[in-house]
C-alpha positions in Angstrom: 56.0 22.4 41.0 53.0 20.0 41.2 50.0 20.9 43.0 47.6 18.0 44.8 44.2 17.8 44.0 43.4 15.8 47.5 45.5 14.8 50.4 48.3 13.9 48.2 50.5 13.3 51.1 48.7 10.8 52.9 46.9 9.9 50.4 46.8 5.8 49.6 47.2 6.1 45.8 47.4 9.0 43.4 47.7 9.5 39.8 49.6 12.7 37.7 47.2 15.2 35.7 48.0 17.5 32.7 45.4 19.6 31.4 42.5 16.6 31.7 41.8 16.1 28.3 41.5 12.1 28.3 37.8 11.1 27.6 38.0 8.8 30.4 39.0 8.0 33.7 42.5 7.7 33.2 43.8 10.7 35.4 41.4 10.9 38.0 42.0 9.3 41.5 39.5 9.7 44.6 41.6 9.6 46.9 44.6 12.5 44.9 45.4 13.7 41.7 48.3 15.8 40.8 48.2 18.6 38.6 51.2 19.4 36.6 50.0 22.7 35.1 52.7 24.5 36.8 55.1 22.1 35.1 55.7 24.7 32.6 59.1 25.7 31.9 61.2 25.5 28.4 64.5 24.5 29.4 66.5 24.0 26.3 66.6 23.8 22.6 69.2 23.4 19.9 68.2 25.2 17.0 70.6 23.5 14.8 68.6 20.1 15.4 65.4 20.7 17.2 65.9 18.9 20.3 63.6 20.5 23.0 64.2 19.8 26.2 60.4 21.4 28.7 58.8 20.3 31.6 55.9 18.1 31.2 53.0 20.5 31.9 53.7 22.7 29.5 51.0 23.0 26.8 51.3 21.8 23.7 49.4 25.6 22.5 51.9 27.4 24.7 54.9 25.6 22.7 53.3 26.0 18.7 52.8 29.8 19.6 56.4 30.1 20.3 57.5 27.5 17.8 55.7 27.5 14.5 56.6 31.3 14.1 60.5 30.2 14.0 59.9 27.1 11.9 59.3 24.4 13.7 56.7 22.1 14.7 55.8 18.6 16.9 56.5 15.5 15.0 53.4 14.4 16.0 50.1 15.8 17.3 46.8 14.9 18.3 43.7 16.4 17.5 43.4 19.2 20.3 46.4 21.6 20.8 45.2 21.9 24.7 47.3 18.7 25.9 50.8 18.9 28.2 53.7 17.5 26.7 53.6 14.7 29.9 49.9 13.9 28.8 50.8 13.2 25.3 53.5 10.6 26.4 51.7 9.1 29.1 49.2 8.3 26.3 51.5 7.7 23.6 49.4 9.8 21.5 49.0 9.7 17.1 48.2 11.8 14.7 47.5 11.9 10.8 50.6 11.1 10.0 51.6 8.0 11.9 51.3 5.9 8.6 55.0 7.2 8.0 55.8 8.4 11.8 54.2 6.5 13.9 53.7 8.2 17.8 54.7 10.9 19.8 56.8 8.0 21.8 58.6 7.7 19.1 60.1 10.8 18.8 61.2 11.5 22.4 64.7 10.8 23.4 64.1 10.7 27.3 62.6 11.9 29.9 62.9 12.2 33.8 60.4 10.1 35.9 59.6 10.0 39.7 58.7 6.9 40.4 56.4 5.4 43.4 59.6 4.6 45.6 60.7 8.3 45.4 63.6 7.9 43.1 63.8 10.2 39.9 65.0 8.2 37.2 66.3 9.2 33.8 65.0 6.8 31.1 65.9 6.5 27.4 66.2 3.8 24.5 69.6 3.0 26.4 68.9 3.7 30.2 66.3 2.1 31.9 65.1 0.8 29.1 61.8 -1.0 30.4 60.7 1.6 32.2 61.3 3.8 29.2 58.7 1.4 27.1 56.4 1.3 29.9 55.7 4.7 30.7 55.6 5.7 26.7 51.7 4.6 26.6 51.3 3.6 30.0 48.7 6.6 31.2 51.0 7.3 34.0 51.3 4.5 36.0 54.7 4.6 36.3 55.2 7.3 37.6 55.2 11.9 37.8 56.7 12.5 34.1 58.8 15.5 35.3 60.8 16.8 32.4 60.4 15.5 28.4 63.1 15.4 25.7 61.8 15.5 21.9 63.3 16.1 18.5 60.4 19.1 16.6 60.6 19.2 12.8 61.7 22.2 10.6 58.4 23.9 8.5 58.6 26.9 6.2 55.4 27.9 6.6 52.9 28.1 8.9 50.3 26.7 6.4 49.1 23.0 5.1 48.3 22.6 1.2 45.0 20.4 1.6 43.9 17.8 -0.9 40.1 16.9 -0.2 38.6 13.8 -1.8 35.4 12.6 -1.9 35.0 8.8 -1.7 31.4 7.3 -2.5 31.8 4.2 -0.3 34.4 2.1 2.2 36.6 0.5 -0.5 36.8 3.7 -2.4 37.5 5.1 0.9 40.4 2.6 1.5 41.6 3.1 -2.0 41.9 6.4 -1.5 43.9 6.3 1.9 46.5 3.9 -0.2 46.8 6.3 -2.8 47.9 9.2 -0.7 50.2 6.8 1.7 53.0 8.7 0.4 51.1 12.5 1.8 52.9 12.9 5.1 49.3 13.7 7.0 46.1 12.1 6.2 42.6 11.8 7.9 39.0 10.9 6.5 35.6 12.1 8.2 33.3 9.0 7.6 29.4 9.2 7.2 29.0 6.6 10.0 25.1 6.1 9.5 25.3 5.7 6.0 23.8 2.5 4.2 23.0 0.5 1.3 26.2 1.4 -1.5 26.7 4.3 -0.2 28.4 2.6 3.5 31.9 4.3 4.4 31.8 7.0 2.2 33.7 10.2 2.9 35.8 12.9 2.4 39.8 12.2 2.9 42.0 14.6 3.4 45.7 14.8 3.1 48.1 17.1 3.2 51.9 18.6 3.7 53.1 21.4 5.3 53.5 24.5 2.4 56.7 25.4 0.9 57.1 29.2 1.1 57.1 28.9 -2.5 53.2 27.8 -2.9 52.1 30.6 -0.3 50.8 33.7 -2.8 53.1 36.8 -1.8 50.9 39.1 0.4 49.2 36.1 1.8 49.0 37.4 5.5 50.3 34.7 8.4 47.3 33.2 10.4 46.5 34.6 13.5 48.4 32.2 16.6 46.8 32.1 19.6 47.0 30.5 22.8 43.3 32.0 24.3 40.1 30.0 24.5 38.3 30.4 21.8 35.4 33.0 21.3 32.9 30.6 19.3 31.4 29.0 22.4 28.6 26.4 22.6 26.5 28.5 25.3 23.8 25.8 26.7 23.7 21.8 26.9 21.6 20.9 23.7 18.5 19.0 24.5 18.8 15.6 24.1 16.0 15.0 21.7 17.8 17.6 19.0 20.5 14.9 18.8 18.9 12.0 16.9 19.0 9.6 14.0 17.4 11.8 12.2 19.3 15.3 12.7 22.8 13.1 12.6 21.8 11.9 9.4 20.9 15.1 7.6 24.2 16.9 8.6 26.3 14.0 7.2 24.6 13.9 4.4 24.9 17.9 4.2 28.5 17.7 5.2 29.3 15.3 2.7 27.6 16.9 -0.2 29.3 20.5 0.5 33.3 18.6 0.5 34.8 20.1 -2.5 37.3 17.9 -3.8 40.4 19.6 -4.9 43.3 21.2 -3.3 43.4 23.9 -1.0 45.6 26.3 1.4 44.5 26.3 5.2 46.2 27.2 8.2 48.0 25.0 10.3 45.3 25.2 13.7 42.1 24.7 11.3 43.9 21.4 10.0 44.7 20.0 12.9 42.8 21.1 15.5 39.4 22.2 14.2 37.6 20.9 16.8 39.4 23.8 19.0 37.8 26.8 17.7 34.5 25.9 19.5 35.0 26.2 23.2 32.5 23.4 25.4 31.8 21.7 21.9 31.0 19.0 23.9 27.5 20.5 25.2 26.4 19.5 22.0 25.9 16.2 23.5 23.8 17.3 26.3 23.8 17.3 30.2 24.5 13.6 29.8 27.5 13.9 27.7 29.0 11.5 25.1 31.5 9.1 25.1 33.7 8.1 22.6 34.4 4.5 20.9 38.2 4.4 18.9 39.1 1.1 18.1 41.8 -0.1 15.4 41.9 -3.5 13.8 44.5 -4.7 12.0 44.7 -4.3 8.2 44.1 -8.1 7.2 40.6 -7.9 7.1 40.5 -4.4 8.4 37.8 -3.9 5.8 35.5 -6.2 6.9 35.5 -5.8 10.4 35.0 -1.6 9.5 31.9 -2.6 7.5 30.5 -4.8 10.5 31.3 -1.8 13.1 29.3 0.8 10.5 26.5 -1.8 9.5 26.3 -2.0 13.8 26.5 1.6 14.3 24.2 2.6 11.5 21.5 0.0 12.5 21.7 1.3 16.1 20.9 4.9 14.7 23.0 6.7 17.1 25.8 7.9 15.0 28.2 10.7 15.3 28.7 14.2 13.8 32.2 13.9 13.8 33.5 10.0 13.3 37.2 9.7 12.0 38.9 7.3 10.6 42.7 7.2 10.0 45.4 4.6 8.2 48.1 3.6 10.9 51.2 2.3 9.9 53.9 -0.1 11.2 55.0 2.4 14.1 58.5 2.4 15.4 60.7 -0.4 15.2 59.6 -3.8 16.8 60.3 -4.1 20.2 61.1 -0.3 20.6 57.6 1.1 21.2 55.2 1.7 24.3 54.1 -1.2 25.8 50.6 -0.2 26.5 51.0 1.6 23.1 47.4 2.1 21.0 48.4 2.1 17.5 48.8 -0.8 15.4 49.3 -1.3 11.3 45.4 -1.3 9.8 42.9 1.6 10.5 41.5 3.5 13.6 37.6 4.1 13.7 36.7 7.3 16.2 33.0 7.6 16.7 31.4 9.7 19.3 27.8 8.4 20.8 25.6 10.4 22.9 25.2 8.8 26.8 22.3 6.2 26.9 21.8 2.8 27.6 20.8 2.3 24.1 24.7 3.5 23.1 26.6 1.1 25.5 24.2 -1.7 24.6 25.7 -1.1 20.8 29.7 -0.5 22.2 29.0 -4.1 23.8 28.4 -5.5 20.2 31.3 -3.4 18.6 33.9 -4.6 21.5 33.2 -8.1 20.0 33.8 -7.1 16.6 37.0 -5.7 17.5 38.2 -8.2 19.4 37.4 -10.8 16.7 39.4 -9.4 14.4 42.4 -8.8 16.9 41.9 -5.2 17.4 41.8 -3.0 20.7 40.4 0.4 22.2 42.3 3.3 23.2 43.0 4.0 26.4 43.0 7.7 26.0 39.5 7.6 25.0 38.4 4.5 27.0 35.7 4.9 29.3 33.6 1.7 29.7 35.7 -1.2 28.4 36.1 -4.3 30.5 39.0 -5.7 32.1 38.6 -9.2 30.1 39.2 -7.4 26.8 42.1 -5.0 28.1 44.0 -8.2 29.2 43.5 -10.0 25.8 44.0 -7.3 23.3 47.3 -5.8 24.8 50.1 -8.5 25.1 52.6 -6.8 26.8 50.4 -6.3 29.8 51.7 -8.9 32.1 55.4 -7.4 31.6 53.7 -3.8 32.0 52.4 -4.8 35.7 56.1 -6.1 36.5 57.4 -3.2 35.7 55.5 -1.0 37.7 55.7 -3.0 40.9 59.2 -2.9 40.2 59.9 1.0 40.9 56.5 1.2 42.6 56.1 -1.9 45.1 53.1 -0.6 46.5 51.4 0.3 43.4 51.0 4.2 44.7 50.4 5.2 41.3 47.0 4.1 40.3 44.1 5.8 38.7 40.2 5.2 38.2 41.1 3.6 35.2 44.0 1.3 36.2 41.8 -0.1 38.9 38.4 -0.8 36.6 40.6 -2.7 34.2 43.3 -4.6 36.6 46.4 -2.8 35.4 
């Protein structure tokens, strides 16, 4: 059951919604937006293999709680647990391990997909094969995502052995990401306002999912939970608290307190840590933030990451939380999303505070990116221009085919489909 946000039946144009956790405008619609919240339903799973077979609003939450406490988990995750399974594959989403494998797309056997003429249609690697690639990736422009089909991974624990590292500046940084390329999850916070020697430093980590043998006997399971979060950012912070100034003390704080070394930590605090603060995002103020995640490719990946932090540090409007992340090769060519984000080098996540000052410096970053043949992610995009979406993504002018092919009208469309010409 979907519900319309709108007058979805009359409606012009309308676009699917999971739980609205794109940074964007890539599930909202003026004139109706679908919510698939009620979307919720498990409908099979072989516990001899993994395959799960749920609707497409069910929540990623709703399926570790069940999950994790009988050994399994998502081959891939982002970094919020508060995402439908339909969201993550309209968005093709990555996590710390897509160095070795790759995207959520990449790991779903099919799924069933109403499409602007009204049919349902079942796609897969061997049916419907375009519209398979196009919709893995493709924010939803295909199409309703109705029901997913994905193969989870067998854990012992519910528990991830960290490794922290501290890295003094980019290349030790990048030295340090090649190192642990064989750790199946790996993710650095990066002192984005840093200069001088010390540019690109910070602390990697990496980790594995615990054997039952490294968890000490008595060591009690973490607490699952599917509830918002107590720890709750109550106001919108002034504007003039977040500064230069105060974003450079915490990262210099934050970097100072990593311990290197090695570590237990539960599963949730690992991956999702930003989920244990409900409205984090009032930090930011009544203006908000947007956030900048690019990837260029790794021949001269290093170079254009020192030009986007020398940018970003000059500007003085850095971020508490900037990420960077190795990606690797992804699936096989000519097997992944066509609107797909990932690409082999490194993915730079920086969150700026709303102001003129901030989209003024994005504007300067875009042409760093696209100089060294990188692109922004979609998922996070809220400000790019149509000019770059058409040269950075190749596949686009197949991706627009396919669309009018099993949507002549173009019904499906969203805010951000329109602003860039999809």
């Amino acid at each position: 059951m979907t519900e319309a946000i709108g007058d979805g039946r009359n409606a012009s144009s309308l676009i699917a919604r999971g739980n609205g956790r794109s940074y964007g405008d890539a599930s909202l619609n003026s004139a109706a937006t679908l919510s698939t919240l009620r979307l919720d339903r498990l409908l099979a799973f072989d516990p001899v293999d993994g395959l799960l077979t749920a609707e497409a609003g069910l929540l990623l939450s709703d399926l570790l709680a069940l999950f994790v406490p009988r050994g399994w988990f998502p081959p891939v995750t982002p970094g919020t647990r508060f995402v439908t399974l339909g969201g993550m594959l309209a968005a093709d989403v990555h996590g710390k391990n897509h160095h070795i494998d790759g995207c959520f797309g990449d790991h779903v056997r099919e799924f069933e997909l109403l499409c602007g003429d009204g049919v349902v249609r079942r796609c897969s690697r061997s049916q419907n094969v375009d519209l398979f690639r196009a919709t893995i990736g493709g924010m939803g422009l295909t199409g309703t995502i109705l029901t997913v089909t994905l193969s989870l991974r067998r854990i012992e624990t519910p528990w991830i052995l960290q490794q922290t590292v501290r890295c003094r500046d980019l290349d030790e940084t990048l030295a340090a990401f090649e190192a642990a390329r064989s750790a199946p999850y790996s993710v650095a916070w990066i002192d984005c306002l840093a200069k001088g020697g010390g540019r690109g430093r910070a602390l990697l980590y990496h980790g594995e999912h615990a054997s039952s043998s490294a968890v000490p006997t008595g060591r009690r399971a973490p607490r699952l939970t599917t509830k918002p979060p107590r720890l709750r950012v109550p106001v919108d912070v002034p504007q003039w608290v977040l500064n230069g100034w105060t974003v450079q003390a915490f990262n210099a704080l934050y970097y100072q307190q990593g311990r290197p070394g090695s570590t237990l930590i539960d599963y949730q605090h690992f991956f999702y840590p930003l989920d244990a603060i409900g409205d984090w995002n009032r930090l930011y103020g009544r203006r908000g933030f947007v956030q900048y995640q690019c990837v260029v490719p790794t021949a001269g990946g290093r170079e254009a990451l020192l030009q986007l932090l020398a940018l970003i540090s000059a500007g003085g409007s850095g971020s508490f939380l900037a990420v960077l992340k190795q990606f690797g090769s992804g699936c096989t060519p000519g097997q992944g999303g066509l609107l797909s984000f990932p690409m082999a080098g490194y993915t730079l996540a920086v969150d700026f505070p709303v102001t003129p000052a901030a989209f003024s410096l994005m504007l300067e970053m875009d042409k760093v990116v696209a100089g060294h043949g990188g692109r922004l992610y979609l998922a996070k995009d809220a400000r790019m221009g149509s000019d770059m979406m058409r040269a950075s993504y190749p596949d686009l002018d197949r991706f627009r085919a396919i669309c009018s092919a099993v949507d002549p009208d173009r019904r499906y469309r969203s805010l951000l489909s329109e602003r860039l010409a999809l």
